[in-house]
C-alpha positions as CSV (number, residue, x, y, z in Angstrom):
1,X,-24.6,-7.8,128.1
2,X,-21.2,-8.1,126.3
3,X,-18.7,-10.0,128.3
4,X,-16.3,-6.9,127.8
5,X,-18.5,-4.3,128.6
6,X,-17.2,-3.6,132.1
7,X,-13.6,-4.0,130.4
8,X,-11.0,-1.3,129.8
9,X,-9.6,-0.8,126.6
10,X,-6.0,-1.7,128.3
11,X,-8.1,-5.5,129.7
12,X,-8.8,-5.7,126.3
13,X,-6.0,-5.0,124.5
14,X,-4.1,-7.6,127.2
15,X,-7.1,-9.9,126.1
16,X,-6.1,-9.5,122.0
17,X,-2.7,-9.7,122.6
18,X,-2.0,-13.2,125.1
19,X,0.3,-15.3,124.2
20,X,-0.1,-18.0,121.5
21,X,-0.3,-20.5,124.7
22,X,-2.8,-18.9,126.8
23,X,-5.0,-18.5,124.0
24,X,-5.3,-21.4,122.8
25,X,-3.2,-24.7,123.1
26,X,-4.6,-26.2,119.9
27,X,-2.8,-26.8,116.5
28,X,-4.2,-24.5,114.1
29,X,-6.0,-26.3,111.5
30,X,-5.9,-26.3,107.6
31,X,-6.5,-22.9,105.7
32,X,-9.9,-22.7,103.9
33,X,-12.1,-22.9,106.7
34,X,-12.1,-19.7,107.9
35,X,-15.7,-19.5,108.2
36,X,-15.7,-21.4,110.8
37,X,-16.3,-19.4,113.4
38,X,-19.3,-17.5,112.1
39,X,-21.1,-21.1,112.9
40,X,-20.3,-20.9,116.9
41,X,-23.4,-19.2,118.0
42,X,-21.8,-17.0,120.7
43,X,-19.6,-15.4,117.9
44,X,-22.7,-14.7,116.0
45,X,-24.1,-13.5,119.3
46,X,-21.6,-11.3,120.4
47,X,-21.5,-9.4,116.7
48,X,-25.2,-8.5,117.3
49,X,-24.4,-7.2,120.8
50,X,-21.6,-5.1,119.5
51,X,-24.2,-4.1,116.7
52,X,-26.5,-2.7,119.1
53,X,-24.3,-0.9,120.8
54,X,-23.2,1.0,117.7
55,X,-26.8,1.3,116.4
56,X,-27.9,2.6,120.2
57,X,-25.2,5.0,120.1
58,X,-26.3,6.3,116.7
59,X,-29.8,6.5,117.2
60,X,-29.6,8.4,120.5
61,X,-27.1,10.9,118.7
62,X,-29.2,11.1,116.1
63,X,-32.2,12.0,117.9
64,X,-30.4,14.6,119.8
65,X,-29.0,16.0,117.1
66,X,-32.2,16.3,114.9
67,X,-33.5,18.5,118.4
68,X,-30.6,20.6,118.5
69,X,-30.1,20.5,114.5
70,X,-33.4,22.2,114.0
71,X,-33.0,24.9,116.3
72,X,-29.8,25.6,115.1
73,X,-31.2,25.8,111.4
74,X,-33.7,27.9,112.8
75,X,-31.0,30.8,114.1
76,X,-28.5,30.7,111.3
77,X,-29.8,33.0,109.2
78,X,-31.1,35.5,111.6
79,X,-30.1,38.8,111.3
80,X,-27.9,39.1,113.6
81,X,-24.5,39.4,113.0
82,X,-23.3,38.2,115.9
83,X,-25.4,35.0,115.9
84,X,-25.0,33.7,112.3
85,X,-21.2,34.1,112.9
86,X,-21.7,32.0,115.8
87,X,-23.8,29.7,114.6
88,X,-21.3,29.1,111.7
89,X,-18.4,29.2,113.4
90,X,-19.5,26.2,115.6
91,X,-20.6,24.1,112.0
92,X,-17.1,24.6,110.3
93,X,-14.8,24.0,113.6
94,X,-17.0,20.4,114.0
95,X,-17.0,19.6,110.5
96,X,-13.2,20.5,110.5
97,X,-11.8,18.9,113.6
98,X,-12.2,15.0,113.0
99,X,-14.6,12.8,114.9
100,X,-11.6,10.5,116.2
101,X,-10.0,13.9,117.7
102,X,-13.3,14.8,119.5
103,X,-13.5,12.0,121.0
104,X,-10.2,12.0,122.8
105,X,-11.1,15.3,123.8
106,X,-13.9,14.7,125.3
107,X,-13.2,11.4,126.9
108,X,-9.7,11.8,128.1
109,X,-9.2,15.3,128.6
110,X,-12.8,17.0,129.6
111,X,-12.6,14.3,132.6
112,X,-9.4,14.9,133.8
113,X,-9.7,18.4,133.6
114,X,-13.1,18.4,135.1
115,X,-13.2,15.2,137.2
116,X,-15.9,13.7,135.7
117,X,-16.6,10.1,135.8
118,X,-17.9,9.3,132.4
119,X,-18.3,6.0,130.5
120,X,-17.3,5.7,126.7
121,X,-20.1,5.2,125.6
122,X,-21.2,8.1,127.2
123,X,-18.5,10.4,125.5
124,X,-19.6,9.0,122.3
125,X,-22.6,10.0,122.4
126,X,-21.7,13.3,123.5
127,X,-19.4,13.4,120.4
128,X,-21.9,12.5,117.6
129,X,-24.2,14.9,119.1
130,X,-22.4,17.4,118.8
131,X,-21.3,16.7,114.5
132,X,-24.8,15.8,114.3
133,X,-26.0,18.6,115.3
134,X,-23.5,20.9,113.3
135,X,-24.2,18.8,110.4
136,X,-27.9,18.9,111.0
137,X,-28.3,22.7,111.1
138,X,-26.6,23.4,108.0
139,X,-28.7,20.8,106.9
140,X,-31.5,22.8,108.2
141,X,-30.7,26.3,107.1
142,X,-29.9,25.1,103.3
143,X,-33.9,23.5,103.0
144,X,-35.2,26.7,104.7
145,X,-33.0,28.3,102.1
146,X,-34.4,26.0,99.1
147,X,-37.8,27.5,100.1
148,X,-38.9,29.6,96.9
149,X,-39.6,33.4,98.0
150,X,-43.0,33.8,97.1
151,X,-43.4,31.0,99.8
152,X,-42.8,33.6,102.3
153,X,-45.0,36.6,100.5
154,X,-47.8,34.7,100.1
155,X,-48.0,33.8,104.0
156,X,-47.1,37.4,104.8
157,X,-49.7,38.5,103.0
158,X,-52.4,36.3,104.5
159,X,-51.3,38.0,107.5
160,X,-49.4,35.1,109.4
161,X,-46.9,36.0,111.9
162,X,-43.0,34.7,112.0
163,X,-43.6,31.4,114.2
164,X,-47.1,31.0,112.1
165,X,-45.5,31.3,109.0
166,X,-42.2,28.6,110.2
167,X,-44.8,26.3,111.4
168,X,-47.2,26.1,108.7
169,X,-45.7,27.0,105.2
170,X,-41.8,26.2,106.1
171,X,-40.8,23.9,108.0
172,X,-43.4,21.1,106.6
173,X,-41.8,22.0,103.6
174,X,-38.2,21.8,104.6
175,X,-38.8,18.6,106.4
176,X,-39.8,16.8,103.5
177,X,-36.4,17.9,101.9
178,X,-34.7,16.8,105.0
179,X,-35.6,13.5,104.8
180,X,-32.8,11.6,102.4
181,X,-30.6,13.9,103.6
182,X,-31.1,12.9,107.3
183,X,-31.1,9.3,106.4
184,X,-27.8,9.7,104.9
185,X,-26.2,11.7,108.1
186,X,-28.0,8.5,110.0
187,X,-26.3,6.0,107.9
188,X,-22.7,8.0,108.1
189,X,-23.2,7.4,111.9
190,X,-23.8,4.2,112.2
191,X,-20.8,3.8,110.3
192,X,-18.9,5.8,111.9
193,X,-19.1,4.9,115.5
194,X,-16.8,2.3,114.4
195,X,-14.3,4.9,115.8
196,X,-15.5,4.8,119.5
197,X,-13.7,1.1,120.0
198,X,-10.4,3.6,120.3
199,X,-11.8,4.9,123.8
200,X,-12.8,1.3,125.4
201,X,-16.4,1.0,123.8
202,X,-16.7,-2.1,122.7
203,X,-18.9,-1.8,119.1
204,X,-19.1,-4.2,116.5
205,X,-15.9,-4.0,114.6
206,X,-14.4,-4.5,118.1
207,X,-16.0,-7.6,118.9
208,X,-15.4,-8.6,115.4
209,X,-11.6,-7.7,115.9
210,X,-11.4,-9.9,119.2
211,X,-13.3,-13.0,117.8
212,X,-10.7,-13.0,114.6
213,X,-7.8,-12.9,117.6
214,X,-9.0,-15.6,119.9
215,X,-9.4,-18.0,116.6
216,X,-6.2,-17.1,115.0
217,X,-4.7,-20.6,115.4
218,X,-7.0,-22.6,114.7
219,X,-8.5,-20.3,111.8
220,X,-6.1,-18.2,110.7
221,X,-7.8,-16.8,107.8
222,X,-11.0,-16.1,109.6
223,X,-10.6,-12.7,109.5
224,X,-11.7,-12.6,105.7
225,X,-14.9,-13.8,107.2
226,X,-15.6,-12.2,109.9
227,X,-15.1,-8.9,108.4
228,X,-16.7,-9.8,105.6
229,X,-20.0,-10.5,108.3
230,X,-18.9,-7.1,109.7
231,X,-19.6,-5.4,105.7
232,X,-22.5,-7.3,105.3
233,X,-24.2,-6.5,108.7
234,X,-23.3,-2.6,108.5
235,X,-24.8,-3.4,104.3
236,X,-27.6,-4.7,105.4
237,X,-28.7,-2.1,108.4
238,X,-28.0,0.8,106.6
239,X,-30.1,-0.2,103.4
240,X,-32.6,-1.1,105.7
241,X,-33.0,2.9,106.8
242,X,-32.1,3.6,103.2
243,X,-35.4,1.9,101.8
244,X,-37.1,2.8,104.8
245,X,-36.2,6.6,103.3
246,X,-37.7,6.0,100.0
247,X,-40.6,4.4,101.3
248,X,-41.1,7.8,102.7
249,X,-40.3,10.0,99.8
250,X,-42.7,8.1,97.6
251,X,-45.5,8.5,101.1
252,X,-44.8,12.0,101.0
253,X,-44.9,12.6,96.9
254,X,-41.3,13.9,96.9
């Protein structure tokens, strides 16, 4: 477990911001060796701890959102009026209202408005469901979309009902299209949860932010370094589920 995960973002910010002689007491040493710190093993550890977290708090969106993303592709383009107006009011407002805003919302106000006791990491989740799942449906609706016409005659004709015809001729279709483009919302994610260390979750870039403070003095151009780990890790990750993609694509003859 991180050693801030029971912290507050107001311990923490105290933490980031003690005076020079709390911190540390040491002279600070020559420039140039800013790497340093990446060779202390609990620095290294702690970055992969704050990695997970980010990568747990993507995945679990994702996988939420793929759920909910689906069914809301599904009911877009039905013909109700009522519905698709819905439906695509609730994509635009989340695609227009930034993530950062959402997650205020959510965590600060939705609890003290409804007195609920809920974690950050919680809220975040929360959050990235609910753009992945706007993002996701759209996502959804434009492969069903991108299925050719005579798709849909042909199956009619055989004499296969609405949920036969979904289950067999379009949506193994449209999930094949989905793929890159749900690798890519995954990546954007992962990247993007970098946000949630602005309600108290402590994430990567977080850790990465408090290891460049507490070494300031005697490193003070670790931060070059360390956030140059930070890049690489996120580089490394998300081309990881990038070539995982194309392994996919080539499996399935995309």
């Amino acid at each position: 477990m991180l050693p801030f995960a029971n912290a507050t973002f107001a311990s923490v910010s105290a933490y980031i911001t003690t005076p020079p002689g709390v911190l540390t007491p040491n002279a600070p040493t020559a420039g140039g060796e800013g790497w340093r710190p990446l060779l202390d093993p609990e620095n290294i550890s702690l970055l992969f701890q704050g990695l997970w977290v980010s990568v747990r708090i993507a995945l679990i969106a994702m996988a939420l959102s793929l759920l909910f993303g689906t069914l809301l592709g599904l009911v877009m383009d039905v013909r109700s009026r009522l519905v698709r107006f819905l439906t695509r009011a609730y994509v635009e407002v989340l695609r227009i209202i930034p993530q950062v805003v959402l997650l205020f919302i959510v965590y600060f106000d939705s609890t003290r408005t409804f007195h609920l006791d809920m974690s950050g990491e919680l809220a975040a989740i929360i959050v990235f469901t609910l753009w992945g799942t706007a993002e996701m449906g759209d996502l959804v609706r434009g492969a069903i979309a991108a299925v050719p016409a005579h798709q849909y005659e042909s199956a009619r004709a055989l004499g296969l009902s609405t949920r036969q015809l979904q289950r067999h001729v379009i949506l193994p279709q449209a999930i094949r299209q989905l793929i890159p483009l749900t690798v890519n919302l995954t990546t954007r994610m992962i990247k993007t949860t970098a946000l949630v260390s602005l309600i108290g979750v402590i994430e990567i870039l977080k850790v990465a932010q408090s290891i460049i403070d507490r070494e300031r003095f005697d490193y003070p151009d670790a931060a070059l370094w360390i956030y140059g780990a930070v890049f690489l890790i996120y580089f490394v990750v998300c081309y990881a589920i990038s070539a995982y993609s194309r392994h996919l694509e080539r499996k399935l003859a995309l």
